[in-house]
DSSP file (Angstrom, degrees, kcal/mol; ACC not computed):
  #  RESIDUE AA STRUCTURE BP1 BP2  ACC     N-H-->O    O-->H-N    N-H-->O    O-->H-N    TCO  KAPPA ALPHA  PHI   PSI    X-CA   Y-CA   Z-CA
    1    1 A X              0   0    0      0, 0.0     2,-0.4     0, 0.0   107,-0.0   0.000 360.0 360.0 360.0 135.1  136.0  230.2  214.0
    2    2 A X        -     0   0    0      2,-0.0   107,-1.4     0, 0.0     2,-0.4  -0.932 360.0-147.0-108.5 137.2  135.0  233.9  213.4
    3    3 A X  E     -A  108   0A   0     -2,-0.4     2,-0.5   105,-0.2   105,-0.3  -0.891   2.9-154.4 -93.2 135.2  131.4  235.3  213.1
    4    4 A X  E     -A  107   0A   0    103,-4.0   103,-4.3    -2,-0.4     2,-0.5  -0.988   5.5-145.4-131.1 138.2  130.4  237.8  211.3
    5    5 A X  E     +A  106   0A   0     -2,-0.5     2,-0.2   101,-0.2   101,-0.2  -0.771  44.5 158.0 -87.6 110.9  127.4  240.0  211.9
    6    6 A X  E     -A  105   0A   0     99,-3.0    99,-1.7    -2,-0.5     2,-0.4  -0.561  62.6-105.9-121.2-168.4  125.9  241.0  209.0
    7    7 A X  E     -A  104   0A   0     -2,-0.2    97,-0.3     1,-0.2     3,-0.2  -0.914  44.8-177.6 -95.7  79.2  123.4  242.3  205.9
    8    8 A X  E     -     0   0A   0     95,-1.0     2,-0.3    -2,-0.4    -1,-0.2   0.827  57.2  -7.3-102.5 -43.7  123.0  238.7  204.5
    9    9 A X  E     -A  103   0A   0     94,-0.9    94,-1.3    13,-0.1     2,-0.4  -0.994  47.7-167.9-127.3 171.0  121.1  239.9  201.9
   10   10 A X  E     +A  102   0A   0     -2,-0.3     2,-0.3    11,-0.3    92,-0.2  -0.880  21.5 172.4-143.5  90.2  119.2  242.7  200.1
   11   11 A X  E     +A  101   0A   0     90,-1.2    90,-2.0    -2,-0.4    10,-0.1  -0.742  28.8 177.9-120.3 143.8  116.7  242.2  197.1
   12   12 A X        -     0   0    0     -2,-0.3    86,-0.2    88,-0.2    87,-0.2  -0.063  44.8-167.6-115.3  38.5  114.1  244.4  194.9
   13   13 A X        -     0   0    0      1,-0.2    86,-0.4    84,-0.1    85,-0.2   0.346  23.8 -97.6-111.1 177.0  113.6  241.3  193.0
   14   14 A X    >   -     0   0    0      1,-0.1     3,-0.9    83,-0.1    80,-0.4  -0.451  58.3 -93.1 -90.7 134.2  111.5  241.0  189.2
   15   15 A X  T 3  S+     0   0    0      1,-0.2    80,-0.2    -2,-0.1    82,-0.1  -0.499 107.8   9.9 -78.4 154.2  107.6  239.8  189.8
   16   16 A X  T 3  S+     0   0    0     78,-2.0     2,-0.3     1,-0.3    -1,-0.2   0.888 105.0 134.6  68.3  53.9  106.3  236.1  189.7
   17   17 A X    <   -     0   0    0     -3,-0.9    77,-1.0    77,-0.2     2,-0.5  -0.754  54.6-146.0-104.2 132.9  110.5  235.8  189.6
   18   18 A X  E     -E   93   0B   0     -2,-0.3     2,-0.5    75,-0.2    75,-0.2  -1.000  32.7-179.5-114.8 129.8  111.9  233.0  192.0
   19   19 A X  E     -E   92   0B   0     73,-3.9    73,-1.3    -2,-0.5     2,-0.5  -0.973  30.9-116.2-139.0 108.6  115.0  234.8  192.7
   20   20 A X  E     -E   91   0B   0     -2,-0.5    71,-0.2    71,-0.2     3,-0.1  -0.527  25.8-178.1 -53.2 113.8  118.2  233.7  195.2
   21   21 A X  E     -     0   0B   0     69,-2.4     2,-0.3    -2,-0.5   -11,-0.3   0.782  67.9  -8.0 -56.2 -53.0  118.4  236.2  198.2
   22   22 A X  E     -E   90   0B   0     68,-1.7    68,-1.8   -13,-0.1    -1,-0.3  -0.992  51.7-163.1-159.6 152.7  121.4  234.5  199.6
   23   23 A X  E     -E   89   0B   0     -2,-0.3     2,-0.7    66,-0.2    66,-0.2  -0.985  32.9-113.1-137.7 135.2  123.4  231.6  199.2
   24   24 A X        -     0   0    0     64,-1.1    63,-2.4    61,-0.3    64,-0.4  -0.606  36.8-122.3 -67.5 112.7  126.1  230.3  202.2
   25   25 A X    >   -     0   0    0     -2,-0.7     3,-1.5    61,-0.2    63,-0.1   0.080  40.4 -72.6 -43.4 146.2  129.7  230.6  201.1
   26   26 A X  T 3  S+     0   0    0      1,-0.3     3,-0.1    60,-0.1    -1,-0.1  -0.206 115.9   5.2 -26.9 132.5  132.0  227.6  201.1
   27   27 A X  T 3  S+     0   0    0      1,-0.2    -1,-0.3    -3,-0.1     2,-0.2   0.128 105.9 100.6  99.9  17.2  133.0  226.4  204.3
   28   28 A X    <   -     0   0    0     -3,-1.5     2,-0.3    -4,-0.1    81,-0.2  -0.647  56.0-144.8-121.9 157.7  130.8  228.8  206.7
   29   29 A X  E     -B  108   0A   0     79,-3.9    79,-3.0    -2,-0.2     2,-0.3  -0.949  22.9-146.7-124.2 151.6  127.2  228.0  208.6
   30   30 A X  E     -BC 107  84A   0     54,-2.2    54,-1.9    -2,-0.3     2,-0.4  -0.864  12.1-157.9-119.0 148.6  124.9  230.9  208.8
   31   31 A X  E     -BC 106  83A   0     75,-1.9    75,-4.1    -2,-0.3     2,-0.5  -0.981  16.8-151.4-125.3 130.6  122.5  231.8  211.5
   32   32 A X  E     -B  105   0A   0     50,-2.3    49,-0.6    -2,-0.4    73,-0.2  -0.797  13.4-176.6 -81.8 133.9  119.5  234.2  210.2
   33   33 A X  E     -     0   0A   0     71,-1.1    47,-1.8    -2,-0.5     2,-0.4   0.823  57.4 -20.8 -87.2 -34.4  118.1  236.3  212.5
   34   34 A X  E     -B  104   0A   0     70,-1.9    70,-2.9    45,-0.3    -1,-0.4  -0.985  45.5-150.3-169.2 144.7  115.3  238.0  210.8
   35   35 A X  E     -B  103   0A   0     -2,-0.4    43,-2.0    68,-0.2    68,-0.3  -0.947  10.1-160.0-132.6 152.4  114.1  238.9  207.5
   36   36 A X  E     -BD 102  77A   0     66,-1.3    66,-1.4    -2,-0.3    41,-0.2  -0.524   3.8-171.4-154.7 147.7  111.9  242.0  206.5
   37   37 A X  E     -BD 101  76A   0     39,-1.9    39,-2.1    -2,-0.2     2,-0.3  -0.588  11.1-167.5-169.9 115.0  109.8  242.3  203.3
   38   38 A X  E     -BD 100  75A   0     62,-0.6    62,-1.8    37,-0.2     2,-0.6  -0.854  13.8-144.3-114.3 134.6  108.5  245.7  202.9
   39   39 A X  E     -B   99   0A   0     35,-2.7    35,-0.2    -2,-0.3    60,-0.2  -0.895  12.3-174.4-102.5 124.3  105.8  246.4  200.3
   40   40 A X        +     0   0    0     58,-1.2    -1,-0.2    -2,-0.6    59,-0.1   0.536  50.9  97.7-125.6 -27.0  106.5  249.7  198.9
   41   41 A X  S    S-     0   0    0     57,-0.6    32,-2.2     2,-0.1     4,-0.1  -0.129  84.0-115.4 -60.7 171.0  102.9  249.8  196.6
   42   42 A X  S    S+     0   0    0     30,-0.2     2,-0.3     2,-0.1    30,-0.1   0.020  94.4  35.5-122.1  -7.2   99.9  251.1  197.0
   43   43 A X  S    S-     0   0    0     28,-0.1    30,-0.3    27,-0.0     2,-0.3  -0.878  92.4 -62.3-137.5 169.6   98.1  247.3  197.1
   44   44 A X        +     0   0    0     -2,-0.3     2,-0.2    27,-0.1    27,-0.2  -0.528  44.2 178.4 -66.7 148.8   98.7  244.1  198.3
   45   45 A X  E     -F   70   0B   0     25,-1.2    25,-3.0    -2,-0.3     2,-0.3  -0.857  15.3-140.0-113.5 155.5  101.2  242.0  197.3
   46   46 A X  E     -F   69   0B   0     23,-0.2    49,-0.5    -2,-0.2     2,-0.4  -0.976  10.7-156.8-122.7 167.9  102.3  238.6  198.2
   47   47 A X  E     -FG  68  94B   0     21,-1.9    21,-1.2    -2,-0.3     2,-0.4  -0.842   7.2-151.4-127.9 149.5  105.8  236.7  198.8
   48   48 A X  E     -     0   0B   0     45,-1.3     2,-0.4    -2,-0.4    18,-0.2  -0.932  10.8-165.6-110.3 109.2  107.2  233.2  198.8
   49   49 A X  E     +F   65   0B   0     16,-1.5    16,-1.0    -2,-0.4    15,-0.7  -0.795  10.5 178.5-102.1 159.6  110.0  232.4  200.8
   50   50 A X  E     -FH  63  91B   0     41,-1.7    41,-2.7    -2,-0.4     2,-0.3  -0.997  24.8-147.8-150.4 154.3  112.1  229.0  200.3
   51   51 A X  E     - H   0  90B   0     11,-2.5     2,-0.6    -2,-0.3    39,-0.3  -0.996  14.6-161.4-123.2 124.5  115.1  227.4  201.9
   52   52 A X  E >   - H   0  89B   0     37,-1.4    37,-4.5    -2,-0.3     3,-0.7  -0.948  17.6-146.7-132.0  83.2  117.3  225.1  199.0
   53   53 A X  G >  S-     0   0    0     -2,-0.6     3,-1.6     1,-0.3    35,-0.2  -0.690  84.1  -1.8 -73.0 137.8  119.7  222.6  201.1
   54   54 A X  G 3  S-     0   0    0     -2,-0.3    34,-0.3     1,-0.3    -1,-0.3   0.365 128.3 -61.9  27.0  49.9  122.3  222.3  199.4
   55   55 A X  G <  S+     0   0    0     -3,-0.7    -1,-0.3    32,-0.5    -2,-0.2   0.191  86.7 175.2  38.8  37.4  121.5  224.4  196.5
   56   56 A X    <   -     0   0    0     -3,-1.6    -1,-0.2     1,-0.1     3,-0.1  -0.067  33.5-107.8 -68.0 152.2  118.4  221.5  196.0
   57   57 A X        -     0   0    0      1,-0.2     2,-0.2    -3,-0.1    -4,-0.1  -0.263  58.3 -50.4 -75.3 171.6  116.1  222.3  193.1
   58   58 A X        +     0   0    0     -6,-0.1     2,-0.4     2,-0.1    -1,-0.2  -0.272  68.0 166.2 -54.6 100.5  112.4  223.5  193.6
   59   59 A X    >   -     0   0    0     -2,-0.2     3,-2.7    -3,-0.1     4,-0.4  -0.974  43.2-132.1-124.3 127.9  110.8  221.2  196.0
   60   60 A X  G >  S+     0   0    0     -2,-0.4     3,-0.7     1,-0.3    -2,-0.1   0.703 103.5  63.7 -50.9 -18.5  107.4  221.9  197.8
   61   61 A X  G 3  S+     0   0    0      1,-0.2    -1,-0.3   -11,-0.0    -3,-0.0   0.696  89.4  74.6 -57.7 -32.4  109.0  220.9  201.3
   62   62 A X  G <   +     0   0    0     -3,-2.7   -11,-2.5   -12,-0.1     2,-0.3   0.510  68.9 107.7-103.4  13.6  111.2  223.6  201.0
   63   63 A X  E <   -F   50   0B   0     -3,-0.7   -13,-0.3    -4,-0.4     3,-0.2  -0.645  33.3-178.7 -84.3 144.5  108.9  226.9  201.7
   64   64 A X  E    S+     0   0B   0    -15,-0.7     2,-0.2    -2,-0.3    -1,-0.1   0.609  85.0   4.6 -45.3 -58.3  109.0  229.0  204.7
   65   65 A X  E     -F   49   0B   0    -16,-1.0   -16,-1.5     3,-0.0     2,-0.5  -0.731  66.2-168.8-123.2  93.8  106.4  231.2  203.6
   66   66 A X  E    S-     0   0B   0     -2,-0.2   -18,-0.2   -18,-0.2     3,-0.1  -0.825  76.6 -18.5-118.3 141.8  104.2  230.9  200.3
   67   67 A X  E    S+     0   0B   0     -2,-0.5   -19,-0.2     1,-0.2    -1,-0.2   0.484  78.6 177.5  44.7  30.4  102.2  233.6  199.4
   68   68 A X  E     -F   47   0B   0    -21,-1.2   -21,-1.9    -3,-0.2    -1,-0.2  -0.237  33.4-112.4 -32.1 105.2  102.1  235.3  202.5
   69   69 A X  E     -F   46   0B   0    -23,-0.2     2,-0.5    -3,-0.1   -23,-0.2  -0.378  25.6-165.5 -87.1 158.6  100.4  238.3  202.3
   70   70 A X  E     -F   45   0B   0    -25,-3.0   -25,-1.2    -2,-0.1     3,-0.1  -0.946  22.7-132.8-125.1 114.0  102.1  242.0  202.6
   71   71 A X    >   -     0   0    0     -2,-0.5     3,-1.3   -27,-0.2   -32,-0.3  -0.580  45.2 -81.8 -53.9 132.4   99.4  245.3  203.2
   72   72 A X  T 3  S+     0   0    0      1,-0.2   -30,-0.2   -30,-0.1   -28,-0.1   0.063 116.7   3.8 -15.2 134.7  100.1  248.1  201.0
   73   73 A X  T 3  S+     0   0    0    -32,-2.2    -1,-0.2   -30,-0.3     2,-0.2   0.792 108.7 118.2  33.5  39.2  102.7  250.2  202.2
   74   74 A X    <   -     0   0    0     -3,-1.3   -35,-2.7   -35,-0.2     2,-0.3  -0.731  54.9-136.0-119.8 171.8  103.5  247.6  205.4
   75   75 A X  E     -D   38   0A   0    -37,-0.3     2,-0.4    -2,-0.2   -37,-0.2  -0.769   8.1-155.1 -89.6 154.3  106.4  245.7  206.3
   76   76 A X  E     -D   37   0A   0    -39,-2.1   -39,-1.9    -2,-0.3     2,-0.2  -0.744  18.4-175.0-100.4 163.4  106.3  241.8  207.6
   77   77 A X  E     -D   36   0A   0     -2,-0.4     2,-0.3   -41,-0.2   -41,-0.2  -0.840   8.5-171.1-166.7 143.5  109.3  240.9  209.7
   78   78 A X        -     0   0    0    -43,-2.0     2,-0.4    -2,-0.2   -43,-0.2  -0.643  13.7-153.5-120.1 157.9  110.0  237.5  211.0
   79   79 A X        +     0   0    0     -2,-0.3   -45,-0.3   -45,-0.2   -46,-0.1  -0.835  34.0 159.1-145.8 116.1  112.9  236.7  213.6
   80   80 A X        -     0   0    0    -47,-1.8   -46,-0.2    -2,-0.4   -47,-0.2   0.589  40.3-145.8-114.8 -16.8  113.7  233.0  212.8
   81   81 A X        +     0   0    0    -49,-0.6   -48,-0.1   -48,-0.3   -47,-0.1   0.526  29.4 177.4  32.5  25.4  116.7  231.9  213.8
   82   82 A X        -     0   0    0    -51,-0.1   -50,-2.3     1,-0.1     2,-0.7  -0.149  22.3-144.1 -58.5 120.4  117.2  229.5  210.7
   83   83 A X  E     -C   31   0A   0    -52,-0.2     2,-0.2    -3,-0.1   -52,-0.2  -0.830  20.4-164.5 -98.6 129.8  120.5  227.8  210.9
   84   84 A X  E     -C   30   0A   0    -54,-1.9   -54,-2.2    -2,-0.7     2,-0.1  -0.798   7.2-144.1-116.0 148.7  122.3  227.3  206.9
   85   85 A X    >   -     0   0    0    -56,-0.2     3,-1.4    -2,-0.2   -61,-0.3  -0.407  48.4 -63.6-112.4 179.7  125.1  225.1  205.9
   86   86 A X  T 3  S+     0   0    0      1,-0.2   -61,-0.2    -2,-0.1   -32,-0.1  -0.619 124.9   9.1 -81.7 152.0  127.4  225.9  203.5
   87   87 A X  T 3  S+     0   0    0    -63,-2.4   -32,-0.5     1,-0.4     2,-0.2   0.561  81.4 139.9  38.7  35.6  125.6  226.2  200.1
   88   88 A X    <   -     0   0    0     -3,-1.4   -64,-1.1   -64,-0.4    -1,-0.4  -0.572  47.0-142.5 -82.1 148.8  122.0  226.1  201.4
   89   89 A X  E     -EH  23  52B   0    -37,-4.5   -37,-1.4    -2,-0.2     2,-0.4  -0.898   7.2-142.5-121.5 160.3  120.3  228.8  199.1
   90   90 A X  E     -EH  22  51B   0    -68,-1.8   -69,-2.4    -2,-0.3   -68,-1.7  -0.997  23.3-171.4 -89.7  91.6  117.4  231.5  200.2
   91   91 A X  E     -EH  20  50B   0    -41,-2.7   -41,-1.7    -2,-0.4     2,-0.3  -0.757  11.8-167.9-103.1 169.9  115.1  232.0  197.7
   92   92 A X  E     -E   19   0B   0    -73,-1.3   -73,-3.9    -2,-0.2     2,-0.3  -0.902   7.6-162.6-131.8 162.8  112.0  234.7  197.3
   93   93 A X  E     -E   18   0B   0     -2,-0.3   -45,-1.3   -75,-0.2     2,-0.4  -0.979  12.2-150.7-140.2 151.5  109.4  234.9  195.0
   94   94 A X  B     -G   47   0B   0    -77,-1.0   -78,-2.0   -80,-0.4   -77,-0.2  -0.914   9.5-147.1-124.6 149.4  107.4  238.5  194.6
   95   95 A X  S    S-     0   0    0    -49,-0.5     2,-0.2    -2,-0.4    -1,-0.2   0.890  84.8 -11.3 -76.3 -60.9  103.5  238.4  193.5
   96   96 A X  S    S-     0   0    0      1,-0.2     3,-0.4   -81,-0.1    -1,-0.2  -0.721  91.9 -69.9-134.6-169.7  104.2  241.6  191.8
   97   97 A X  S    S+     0   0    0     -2,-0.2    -1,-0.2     1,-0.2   -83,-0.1  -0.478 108.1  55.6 -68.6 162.6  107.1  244.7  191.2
   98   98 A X  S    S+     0   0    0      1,-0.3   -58,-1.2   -85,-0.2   -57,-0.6   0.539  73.4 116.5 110.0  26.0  107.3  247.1  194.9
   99   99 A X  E     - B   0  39A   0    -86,-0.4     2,-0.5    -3,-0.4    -1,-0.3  -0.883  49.7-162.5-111.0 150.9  108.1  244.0  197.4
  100  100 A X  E     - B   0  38A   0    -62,-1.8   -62,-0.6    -2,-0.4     2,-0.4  -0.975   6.8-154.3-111.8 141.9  112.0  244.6  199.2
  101  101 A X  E     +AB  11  37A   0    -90,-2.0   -90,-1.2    -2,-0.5     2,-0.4  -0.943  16.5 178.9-108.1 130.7  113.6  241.3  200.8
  102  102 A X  E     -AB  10  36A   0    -66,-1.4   -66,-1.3    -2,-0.4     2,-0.3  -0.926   8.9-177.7-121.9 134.5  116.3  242.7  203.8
  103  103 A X  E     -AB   9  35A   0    -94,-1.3   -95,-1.0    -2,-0.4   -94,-0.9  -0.976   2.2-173.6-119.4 144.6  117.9  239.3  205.6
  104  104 A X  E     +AB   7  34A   0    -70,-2.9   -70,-1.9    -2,-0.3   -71,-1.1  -0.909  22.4 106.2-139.1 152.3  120.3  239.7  208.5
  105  105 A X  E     -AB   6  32A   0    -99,-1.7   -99,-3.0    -2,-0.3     2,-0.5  -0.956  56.9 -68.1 165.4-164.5  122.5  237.0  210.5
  106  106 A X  E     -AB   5  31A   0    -75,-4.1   -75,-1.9  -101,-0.2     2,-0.5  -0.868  22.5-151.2-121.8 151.9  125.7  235.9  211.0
  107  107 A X  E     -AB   4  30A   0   -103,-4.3  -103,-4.0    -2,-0.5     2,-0.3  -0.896  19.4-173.6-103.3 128.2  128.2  234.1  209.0
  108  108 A X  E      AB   3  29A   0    -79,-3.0   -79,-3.9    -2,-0.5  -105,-0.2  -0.950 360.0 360.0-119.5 171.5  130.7  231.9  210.8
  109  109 A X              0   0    0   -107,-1.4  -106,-0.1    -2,-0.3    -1,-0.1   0.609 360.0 360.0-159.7 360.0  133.2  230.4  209.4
């Protein structure tokens, strides 16, 4: 088995959008360490995060965060340690335009 540390994903994403951040590749388990969501505006915004085992459609069980709010010009940052299987999805959802999604971890595989 190999790990690899990585940028798991990186999003600007379109607002009131529900938008994959990452999805785990075929035959690999992911551990996230932390994810970042920096609001780059001048107001608040808020974000929705959601975790999709095994790509599952839109179920209310599956948020992390919803509508978590972000201060103008702040970051949130979480260190979760959320373990993914292969094809578990990461989605976000942005209130409005100015939010960034960063997720970091490791892929093994």
């Amino acid at each position: 088995m190999a790990d690899v540390i990585k940028v798991l994903g990186q999003l600007n994403p379109s607002a009131t959008t529900t938008t994959t951040l990452y999805t785990v590749p075929n035959l690999n388990q992911t551990t996230v360490s932390s994810i970042n969501v920096c609001n780059r505006t001048s107001g608040a915004l808020t974000f929705r995060l959601s975790v999709h085992v095994a790509g599952a459609g839109a179920d209310d069980k599956q948020f992390i965060y919803y509508d978590k709010s972000v201060s103008a010009t702040d970051t949130f940052s979480a260190v979760l340690g959320l373990t993914l299987n292969q094809s578990d999805v990461v989605k976000v959802h942005a209130s409005g335009t100015g939010l960034s999604f960063n997720m970091f971890g490791v892929e093994t595989s």
